[in-house]
C-alpha positions as CSV (number, residue, x, y, z in Angstrom):
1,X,-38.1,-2.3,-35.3
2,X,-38.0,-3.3,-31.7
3,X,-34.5,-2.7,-31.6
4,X,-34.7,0.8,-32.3
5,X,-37.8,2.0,-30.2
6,X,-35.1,0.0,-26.9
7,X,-32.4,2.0,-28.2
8,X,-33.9,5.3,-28.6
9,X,-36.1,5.2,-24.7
10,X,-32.4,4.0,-23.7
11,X,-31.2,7.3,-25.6
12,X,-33.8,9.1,-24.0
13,X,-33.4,8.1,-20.8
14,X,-29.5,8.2,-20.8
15,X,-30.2,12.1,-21.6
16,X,-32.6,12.3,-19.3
17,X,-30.5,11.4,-16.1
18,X,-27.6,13.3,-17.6
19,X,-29.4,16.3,-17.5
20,X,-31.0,16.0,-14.4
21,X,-27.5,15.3,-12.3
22,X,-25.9,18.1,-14.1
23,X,-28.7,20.8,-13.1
24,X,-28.6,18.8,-9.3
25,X,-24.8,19.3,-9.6
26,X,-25.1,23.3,-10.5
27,X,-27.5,23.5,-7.7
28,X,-25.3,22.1,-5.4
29,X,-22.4,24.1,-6.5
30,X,-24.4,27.2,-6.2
31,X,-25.5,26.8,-2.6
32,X,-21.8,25.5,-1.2
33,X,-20.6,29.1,-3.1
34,X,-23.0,31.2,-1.2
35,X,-22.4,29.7,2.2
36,X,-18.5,30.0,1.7
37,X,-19.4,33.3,1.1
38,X,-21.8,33.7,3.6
39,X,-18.7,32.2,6.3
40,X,-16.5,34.7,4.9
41,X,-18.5,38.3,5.4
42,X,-19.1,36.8,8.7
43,X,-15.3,36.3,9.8
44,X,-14.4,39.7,7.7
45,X,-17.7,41.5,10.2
46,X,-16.4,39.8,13.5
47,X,-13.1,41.0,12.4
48,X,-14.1,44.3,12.2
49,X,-15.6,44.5,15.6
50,X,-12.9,43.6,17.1
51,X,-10.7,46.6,15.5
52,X,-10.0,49.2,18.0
53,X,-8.4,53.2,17.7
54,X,-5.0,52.9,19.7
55,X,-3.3,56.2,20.6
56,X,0.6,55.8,20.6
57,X,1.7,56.2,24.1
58,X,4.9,58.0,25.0
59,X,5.4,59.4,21.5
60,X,5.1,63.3,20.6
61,X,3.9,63.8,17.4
62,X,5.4,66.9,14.9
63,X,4.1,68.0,12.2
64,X,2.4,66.0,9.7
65,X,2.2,62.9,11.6
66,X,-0.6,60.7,12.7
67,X,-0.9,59.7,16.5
68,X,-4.1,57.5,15.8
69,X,-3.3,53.9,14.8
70,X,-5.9,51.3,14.0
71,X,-5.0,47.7,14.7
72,X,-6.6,44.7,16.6
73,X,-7.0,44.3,19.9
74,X,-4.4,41.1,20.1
75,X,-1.7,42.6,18.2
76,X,0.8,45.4,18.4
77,X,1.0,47.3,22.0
78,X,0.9,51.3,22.1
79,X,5.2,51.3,22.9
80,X,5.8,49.3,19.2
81,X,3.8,51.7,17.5
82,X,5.1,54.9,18.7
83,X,8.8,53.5,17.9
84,X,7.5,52.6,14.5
85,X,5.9,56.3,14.7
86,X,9.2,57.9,15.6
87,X,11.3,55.4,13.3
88,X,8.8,56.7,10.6
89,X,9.3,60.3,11.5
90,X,13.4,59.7,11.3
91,X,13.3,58.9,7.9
92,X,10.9,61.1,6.8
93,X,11.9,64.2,8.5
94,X,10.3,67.4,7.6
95,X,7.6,66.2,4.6
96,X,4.5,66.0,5.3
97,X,3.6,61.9,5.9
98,X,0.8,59.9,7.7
99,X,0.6,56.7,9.4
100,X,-2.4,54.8,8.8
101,X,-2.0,51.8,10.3
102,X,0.2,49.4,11.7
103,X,0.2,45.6,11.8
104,X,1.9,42.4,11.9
105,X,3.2,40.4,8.7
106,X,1.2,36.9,8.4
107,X,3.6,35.5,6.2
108,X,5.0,32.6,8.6
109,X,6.0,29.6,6.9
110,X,6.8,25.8,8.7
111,X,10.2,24.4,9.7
112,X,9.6,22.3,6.4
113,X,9.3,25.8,4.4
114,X,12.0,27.2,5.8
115,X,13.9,24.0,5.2
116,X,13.0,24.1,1.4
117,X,13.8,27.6,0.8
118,X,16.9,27.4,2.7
119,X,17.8,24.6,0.0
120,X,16.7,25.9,-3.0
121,X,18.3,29.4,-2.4
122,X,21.4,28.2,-0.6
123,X,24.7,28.5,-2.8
124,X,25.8,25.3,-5.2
């Protein structure tokens, strides 16, 4: 009989702690979440400030296409833009089109990435 009453408070408790780390872990969890998210609106808002209206320089507009470009303040200067403008303009001709906005690729990989794709793609 003594047995069984150990056992079962050694049941009890064994349920006990088990329960109580998993709610400490879910709490934990929680909170890390909303300060990830609470790091990310802030980077995405200081972002955002930093966005500026640039007006392609050099570069008369016909019909149909935009001269206002939105990009960031460290990125593309006025001459890029208007040559990307007037490339765009080329192509498109006539028809109606719009430039929205203009900004640099951020797919750069290492001299290891480069390395591996050059292998894996090269011929046998």
């Amino acid at each position: 009989m003594e047995n069984i009453k150990l056992a079962l408070s050694l049941l009890l408790a064994g349920f006990i702690i088990v329960f109580l780390v998993l709610v400490l872990l879910i709490v934990i969890i929680t909170v890390y979440g909303k300060l990830i998210q609470a790091a990310q609106k802030s980077s995405q808002n200081r972002k955002e400030r930093k966005k500026k209206v640039v007006v392609a320089e050099n570069f008369t507009p016909t019909a149909g296409t935009a001269t206002v470009f939105s990009t960031t303040e460290d990125e593309i200067p006025g001459e890029i833009i208007a040559a990307i403008a007037a490339a765009v303009d080329a192509v498109y001709g006539d028809k109606a089109h719009t430039i929205r906005s203009v900004r640099r690729s951020r797919t750069t990989r290492s001299a290891w990435g480069n390395s591996g794709v050059l292998q894996n793609t090269g011929p046998f």
